[in-house]
Every structure is written in C-alpha cells, then in structure tokens.
N, C-alpha and C positions, 0 to 999 in steps of 0.2 A: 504493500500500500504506500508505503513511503516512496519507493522508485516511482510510482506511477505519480504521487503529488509533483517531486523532484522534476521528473518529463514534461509535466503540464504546465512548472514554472518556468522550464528553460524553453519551453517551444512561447507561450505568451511571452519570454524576455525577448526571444527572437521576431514575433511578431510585431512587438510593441518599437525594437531596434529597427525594421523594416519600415512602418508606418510612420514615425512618430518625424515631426520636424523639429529643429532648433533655430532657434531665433540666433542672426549674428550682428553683431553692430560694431563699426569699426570706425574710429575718427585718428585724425592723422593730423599733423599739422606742426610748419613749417617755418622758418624766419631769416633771412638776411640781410645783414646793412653792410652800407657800403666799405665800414672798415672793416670787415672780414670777420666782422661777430656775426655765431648764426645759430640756430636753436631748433632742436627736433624732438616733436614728444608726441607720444601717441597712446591710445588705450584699445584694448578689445573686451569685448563681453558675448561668451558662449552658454547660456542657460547662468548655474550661478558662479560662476569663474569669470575673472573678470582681470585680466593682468593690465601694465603700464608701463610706457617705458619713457624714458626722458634723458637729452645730452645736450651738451651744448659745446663750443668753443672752450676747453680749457677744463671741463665738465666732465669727467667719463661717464660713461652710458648705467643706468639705474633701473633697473626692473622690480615689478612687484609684483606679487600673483595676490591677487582676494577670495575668498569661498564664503560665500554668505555675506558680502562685506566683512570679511575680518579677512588679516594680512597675515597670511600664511606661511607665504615664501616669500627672499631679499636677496638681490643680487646686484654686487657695483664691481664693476671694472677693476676701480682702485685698488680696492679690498683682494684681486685674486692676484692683479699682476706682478705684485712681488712674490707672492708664490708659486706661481707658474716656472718652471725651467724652462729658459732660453733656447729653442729646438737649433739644433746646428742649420745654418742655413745653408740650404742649395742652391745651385748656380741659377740664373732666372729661365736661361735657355732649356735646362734639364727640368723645371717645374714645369714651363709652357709644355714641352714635350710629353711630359706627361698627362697634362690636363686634354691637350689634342689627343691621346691614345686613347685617352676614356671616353672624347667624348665618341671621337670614334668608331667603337667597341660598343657604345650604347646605340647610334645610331643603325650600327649594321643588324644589332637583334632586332630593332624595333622597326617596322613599316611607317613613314612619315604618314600616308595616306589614310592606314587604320588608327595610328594616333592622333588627327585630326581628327578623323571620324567620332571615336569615343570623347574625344572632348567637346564634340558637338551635340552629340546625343544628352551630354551629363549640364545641359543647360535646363533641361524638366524636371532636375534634383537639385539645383538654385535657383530659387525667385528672388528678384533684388526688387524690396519696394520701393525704396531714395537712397541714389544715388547722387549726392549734391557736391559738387568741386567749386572752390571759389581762389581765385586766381590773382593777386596785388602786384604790381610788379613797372620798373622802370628800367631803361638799358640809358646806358653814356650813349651809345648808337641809337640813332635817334631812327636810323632805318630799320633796324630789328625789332624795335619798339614794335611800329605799322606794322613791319611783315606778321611779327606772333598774335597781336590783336587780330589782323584778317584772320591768319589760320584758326584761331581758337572761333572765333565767330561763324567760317565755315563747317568746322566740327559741331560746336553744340548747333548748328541745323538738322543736321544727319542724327543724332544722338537719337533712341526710343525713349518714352516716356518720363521712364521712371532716374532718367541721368538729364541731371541740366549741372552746366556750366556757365560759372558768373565770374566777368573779370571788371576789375579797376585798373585802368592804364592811365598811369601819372608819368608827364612830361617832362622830369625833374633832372635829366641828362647825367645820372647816377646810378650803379649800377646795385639793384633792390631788388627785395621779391621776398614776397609769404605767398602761401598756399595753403589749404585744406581740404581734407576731403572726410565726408560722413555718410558711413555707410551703414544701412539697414536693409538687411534680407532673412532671409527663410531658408535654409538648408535641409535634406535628408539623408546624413551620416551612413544610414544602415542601406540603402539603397548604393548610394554615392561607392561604399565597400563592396559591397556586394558584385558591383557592374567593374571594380576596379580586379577585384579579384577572379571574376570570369575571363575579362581580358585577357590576364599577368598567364590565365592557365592556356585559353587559345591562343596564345600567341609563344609558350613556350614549344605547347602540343605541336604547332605550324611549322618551327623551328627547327625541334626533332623527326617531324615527318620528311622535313625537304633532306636533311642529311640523313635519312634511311632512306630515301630515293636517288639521293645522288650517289651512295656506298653501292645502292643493287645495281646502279647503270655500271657503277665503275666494274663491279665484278663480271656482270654480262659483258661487258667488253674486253677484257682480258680475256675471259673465255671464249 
C-alpha cells in the first residue's frame, strides 16, 4: 500500500512538473558617464527565489540569493579573490585554440538546422507578457547619435506586442548611456526539460546510427 501511495505521488509530482508554469521576472539595469564610472545591477525572481546582483567601477561584483524574502546565500568577489590560487597562465594562442576545438566538436555533433528548429518550437513553453527596454544615451559623435536613434526607432516598429522600446536621445556631445530592461513572462520548466531531453537522446541516437552506417559501408566495401 505504501509503494502504491509513493507511485501516485511521484506520477502527480510528474504531472504537476509537466503542467505547472513559473512566473519569471527579470530587470537589468545599467549606467555610464563620461568619466568612465559605470554601474551594473540586476535582480531575478523565479517563484520564491529571488537573487541580485550589483558592481560597479572599483566595486567587485555582489550576489545575493533570497527564499521567502530572507537572505540565504552571499557572494562578493572581494571576499574569494584572495583565496583563489592564481591558475598558471596559458599562452592566448593555445587558449583560442582550444576554445575553436570545442566549439568545433560541439558544432559537428549538433545539426544547426535541428537546433534552430527546437529553439523554435520551445517558444509555446515561454510566454513573455512585458517586455519593456528603455534606452538614455549620448555619443561625442554626433552622427552615431542619429544613426542608433533611426535604428532603435526602426526596431521597436517591427517588435510584437508584448516588447516596446523607449529611448531619450540627448545632444550633449558626450559620451553617456543607461539602459534597462524589465522583464515578465511565464515559463514551463517540466515541458521546457522534457522536449530538451528528447532532443539531447535523438540527436545522440542520429549520431550513432550514421556511424553504424558508415562502419557497414566501410566493411561492404572492403569486402
């Protein structure tokens, strides 16, 4: 009787994982002035977890996790980088070369065309209700100015609904700029996994089928 309770609550935890959505909300937000002070601080909120992050010029970067509103977990910069050990550095050439082998080795297993695809499909397991950007900003170039106001004023025509973008353009021939962006949407976690992990297995399964096709040809051919 207990396995049978046990089954009923792990198939409803699976059900409830499947259906259920999560609210996400994410704001951002940004600062520069022209002396070269600049300031970045951001927060998320996934159900009741709710982290924040904050740096600035001179500031190393500070994290903070919440759970119910109360402050659970603390992370700064400051605090680790004296105890970190200093990794022996590598020559730049031999990093790049390695970051090019990965990426690579990642692209040759994965088909561009089916990872498009699945990231197309996995738009009906995000709903974004506001998506709001607001845009501050002045260039010393007074022609870069004009040109990123058209373009930003072309983009937010094209944009759907639920994204609007709003700019201030000050002619103050200095080189400036804040931004934010606030976002609210809808997520389905258990979906979103699910469809990620059928992928990860046809696409390994596809993988190994083509190299057991290519080993029988090679051996019919010797033969």
């Amino acid at each position: 009787m207990l396995w049978l309770a046990l089954a009923l609550a792990a198939l409803a935890l699976c059900a409830w994982a499947w259906l259920a959505s999560w609210r996400v909300e994410l704001n951002l937000t940004g600062r520069g002035e022209p002396s070269g002070a600049w300031v970045l601080g951001g927060g998320a909120r996934v159900g009741v977890v709710t982290l924040s992050a904050a740096m600035a010029r001179g500031v190393p970067l500070m994290i903070h996790v919440h759970l119910f509103g109360k402050r659970v977990w603390r992370w700064r910069a400051s605090e680790h980088a004296a105890e970190a050990p200093e990794p022996a550095e590598e020559p730049r050439e031999k990093q790049r070369s390695k970051s090019k082998d990965r990426l690579l080795k990642v692209a040759r297993e994965l088909e561009p065309e089916a990872v498009l695809s699945f990231l197309f499909e996995q738009r009906e397991r995000v709903r974004v209700d506001v998506l709001d950007i607001t845009l501050d900003y002045s260039f010393e170039d007074v022609l870069l100015t004009g040109r990123l106001m058209a373009a930003v004023y072309a983009l937010a025509w094209m944009l759907p609904t639920p994204v609007r973008i709003r700019q201030t353009v000050r002619w103050e021939l200095v080189d400036r700029g804040a931004a934010t962006l606030d976002l609210k949407s809808r997520v389905w976690p258990g979906k979103i996994a699910l469809a990620t992990l059928w992928f990860s297995i046809r696409t390994v399964w596809q993988r190994i089928a083509q190299r057991l096709r290519a080993r029988s040809i090679t051996k019919e051919a010797r033969s």
